[in-house]
Every structure is written in C-alpha cells, then in structure tokens.
N, C-alpha and C positions, 0 to 999 in steps of 0.2 A: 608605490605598491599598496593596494585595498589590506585591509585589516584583516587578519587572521580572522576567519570562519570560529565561534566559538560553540564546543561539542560538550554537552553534561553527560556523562554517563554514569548511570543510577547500577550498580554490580558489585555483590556482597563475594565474588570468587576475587581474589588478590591475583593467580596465575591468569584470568583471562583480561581482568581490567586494564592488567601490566601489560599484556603480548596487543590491544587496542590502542592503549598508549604511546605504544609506540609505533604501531602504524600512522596513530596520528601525528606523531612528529615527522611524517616520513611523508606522509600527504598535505602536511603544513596546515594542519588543524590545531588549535588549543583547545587541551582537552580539560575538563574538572570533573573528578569520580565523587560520589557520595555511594555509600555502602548499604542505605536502608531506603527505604519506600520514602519514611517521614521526614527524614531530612533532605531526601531526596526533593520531594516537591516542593521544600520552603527552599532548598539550590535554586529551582527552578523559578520560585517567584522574585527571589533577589537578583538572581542572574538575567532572567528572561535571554537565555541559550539562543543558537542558533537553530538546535536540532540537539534533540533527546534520544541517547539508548535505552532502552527501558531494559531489563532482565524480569522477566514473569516472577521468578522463585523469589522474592527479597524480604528479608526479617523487617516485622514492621507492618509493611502493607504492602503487599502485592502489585505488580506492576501494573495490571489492569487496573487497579482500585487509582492509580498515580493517573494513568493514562485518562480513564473516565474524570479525573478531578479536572486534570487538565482539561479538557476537551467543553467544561463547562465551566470554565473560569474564561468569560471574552479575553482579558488579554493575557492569554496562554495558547486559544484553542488553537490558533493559528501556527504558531511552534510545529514543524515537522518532527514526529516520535515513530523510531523503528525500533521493534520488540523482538527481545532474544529469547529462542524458546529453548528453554535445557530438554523438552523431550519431544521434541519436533511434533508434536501430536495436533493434530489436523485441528480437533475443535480448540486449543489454544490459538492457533494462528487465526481461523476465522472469529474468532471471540475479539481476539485483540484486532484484526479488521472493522469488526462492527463496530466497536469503540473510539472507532475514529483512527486507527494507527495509521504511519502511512505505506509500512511494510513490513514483514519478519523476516529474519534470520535463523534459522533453526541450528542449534549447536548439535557438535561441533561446526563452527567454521570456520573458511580461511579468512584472515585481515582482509586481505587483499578483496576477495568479494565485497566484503562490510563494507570497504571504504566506497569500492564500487557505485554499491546500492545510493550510498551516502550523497557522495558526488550526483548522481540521476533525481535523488529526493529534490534535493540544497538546488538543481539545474531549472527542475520544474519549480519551484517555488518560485524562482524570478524570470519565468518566461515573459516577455511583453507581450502583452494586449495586442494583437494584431487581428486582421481581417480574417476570420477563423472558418474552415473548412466544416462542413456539416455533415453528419452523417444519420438522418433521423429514424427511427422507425414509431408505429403507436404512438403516445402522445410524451416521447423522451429525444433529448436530440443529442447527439456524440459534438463538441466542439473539437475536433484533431487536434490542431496547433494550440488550445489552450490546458489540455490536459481534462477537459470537463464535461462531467453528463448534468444534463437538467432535464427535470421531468415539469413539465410549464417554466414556474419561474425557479421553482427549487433545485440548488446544486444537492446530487449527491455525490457525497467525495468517494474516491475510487483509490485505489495505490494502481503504481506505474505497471505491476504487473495486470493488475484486471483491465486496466486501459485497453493494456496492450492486445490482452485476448478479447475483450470484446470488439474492438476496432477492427480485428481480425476478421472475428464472427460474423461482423456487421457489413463487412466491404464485399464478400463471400456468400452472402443468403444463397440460402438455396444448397450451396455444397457442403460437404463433410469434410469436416480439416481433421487429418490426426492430430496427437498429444505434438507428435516431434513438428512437423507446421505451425502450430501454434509459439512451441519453445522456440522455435528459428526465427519467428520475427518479432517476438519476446528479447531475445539475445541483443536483438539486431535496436532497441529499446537501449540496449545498456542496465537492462536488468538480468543479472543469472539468477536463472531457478531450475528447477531439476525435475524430469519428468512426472514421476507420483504426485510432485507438488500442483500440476495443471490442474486436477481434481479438487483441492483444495481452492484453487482462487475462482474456478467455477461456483465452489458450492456457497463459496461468498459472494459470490454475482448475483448467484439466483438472490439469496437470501435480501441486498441490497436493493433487487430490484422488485422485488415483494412477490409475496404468495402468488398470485395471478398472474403474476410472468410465466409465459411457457413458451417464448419461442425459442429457447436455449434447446436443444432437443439432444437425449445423450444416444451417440450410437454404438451400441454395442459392442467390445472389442476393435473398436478404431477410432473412434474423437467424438465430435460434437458438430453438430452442425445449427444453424441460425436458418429458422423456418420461414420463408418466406412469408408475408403477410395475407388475406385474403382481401385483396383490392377493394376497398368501396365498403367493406364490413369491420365495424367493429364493435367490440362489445356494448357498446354504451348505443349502439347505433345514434349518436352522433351527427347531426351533418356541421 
C-alpha cells in the first residue's frame, strides 16, 4: 500500500481543525495542524506537505500572505493549497485564486465536500502527460486531459473549477450556457460548487485572462456565453 497522502492544515479554530481531522483519518489522510500563519509556513518548509489548508483569518499572518510566500518560494510553489474562507466573500476567494490557490472552500462546510475537492486537487496533480486534446481560441490553447491553459508558451494555472467552466464555454462558442449547465458539468468534474459561486470563478477567469479578454460575454439573467471569434481578424492583425 502507497504511503499516506500527507495534509498540513494551517486553522487557529480548534472545533473545525478537530471535525477535518477526522475526516482525514476517515479518507486515510495524515493530517498535521499548525494554528498561526508563522509557524504555519516554517510547517510547511520542514514538511514540504502534500497539500496545504490554508484558513484566510490566522493570528500572525494571514493566509494569503502564507499562500503568496509559498507560491514564490520554487520548492513550495508547486504544493497544492486550498483556502478556507470564514466569510465566503467573493473578493477573498478570487484574491486567493490570483495567488496561486488551487481552490476554496467557503465555511461553513461539509468534510465530506473538503475531502472531495482534496481528492480532484491531489488527482490532478498527478495526471500523466499524455497526448492532450486541444481546445484553442486567440493566441491561448485549453489542454483537456492536462488540466492546462497556455497563452504561447506561458501556463496560466487555473483551479479545477474554472477549468471546468471554461472548457465548458470553449466547446459551446456561440451558445449561452446557464449558471446550472455550467454547475452540471462542474459536478460531473468532481468538483461541488454552488450556484452564486459560478460568478465568482468567472470573475477570476476574466481577471486571469487579462483585461483585453472579452470573449466571456455575460448574459443577462441566464449565464454566459463564449463569443465566437471573427475569422481571419485579430486584434494584433497578425498573420
């Protein structure tokens, strides 16, 4: 049997660290808690974890402050880190997306999703390299089976939910998905997320994909749709 998955979870709450601990004995995770930010991230460099909780609120230094440490320390950046938000508040979860997360959790929640999500992160981290399905549009290319976008040669990382909506977006040009189309092959991802949330991993798509992105188009009381391109035009006009 492969060696127990090891999980650092950085959370100054004793009631929720306790009720993840023991989901993770129950998912056959070991798990290690550190209570503050500061000694959280020196856990993380004598540990070097499999995958990092992070909790936003933490005495000491904030989780984002751990996460951006991490994410620019080379051998950390690679560590999967999924951030607990105690007030689900839209600009903490895209904040902590920009920073490199590789997903949130917005509290309350259930173990059972956590581990979830956990599981889909820790799955994607060790996809093999295989002969990867393309999905391009302008000068960014979707790899399906790798989990990755590249704009030329640059990855930008994505969490398993924006994958999923944009891969969505992307196979669809032209049409309007609602929120719940989107959530349904999100689900279907092995990631749960909850409908308000669609808008949230949108507005960090836009944002990852930079200002001058617009084919995301929002439609009005029903979803989003991905604009078809104009053939043979592009802004750079290019050939």
């Amino acid at each position: 049997m492969s060696h127990k998955k090891r999980i650092l979870l950085i959370e100054d709450e004793e009631d929720i660290a306790a009720l993840i601990k023991l989901q993770a004995e129950i998912s056959g995770y070991k798990l290690h808690v550190e209570v503050d930010g500061i000694n959280g991230f020196r856990a993380i460099e004598r540990e070097k974890p499999d995958l990092v909780i992070l909790d936003v609120m933490l005495p000491g230094q904030n989780g984002f402050d751990v996460c951006r440490k991490m994410k620019n320390t080379p051998e950390l950046k690679n560590i999967p880190v999924i951030i607990l938000s105690a007030k689900g508040e839209e600009l903490d979860m895209v904040l902590g997306l920009e920073l490199g997360a590789d997903d949130y959790v917005a509290k309350p929640f259930s173990p059972k999703v956590l581990f979830s999500r956990i599981k889909a992160v820790m799955r994607r981290g060790k996809e093999t390299p295989k002969a990867s399905k393309m999905l391009a549009f302008e000068d960014y290319c979707l790899e399906v089976d790798r989990y990755q976008l590249k704009k030329g040669d640059k990855n930008i990382p994505l969490t398993l939910s924006e994958f999923g909506i944009l891969k969505r977006l992307v196979a669809n040009r032209g049409k309007v998905l609602t929120r719940n189309q989107l959530l349904d092959d999100i689900n279907n991802e092995d990631s749960f997320i909850v409908d308000r949330n669609i808008d949230v991993h949108i507005a960090s798509l836009r944002k990852k994909l930079g200002p001058n992105f617009d084919l995301i188009e929002t439609v009005r009381g029903v979803g989003y749709r991905f604009r078809e391109e104009a053939l043979g035009v592009s802004s750079g006009s290019k050939k």
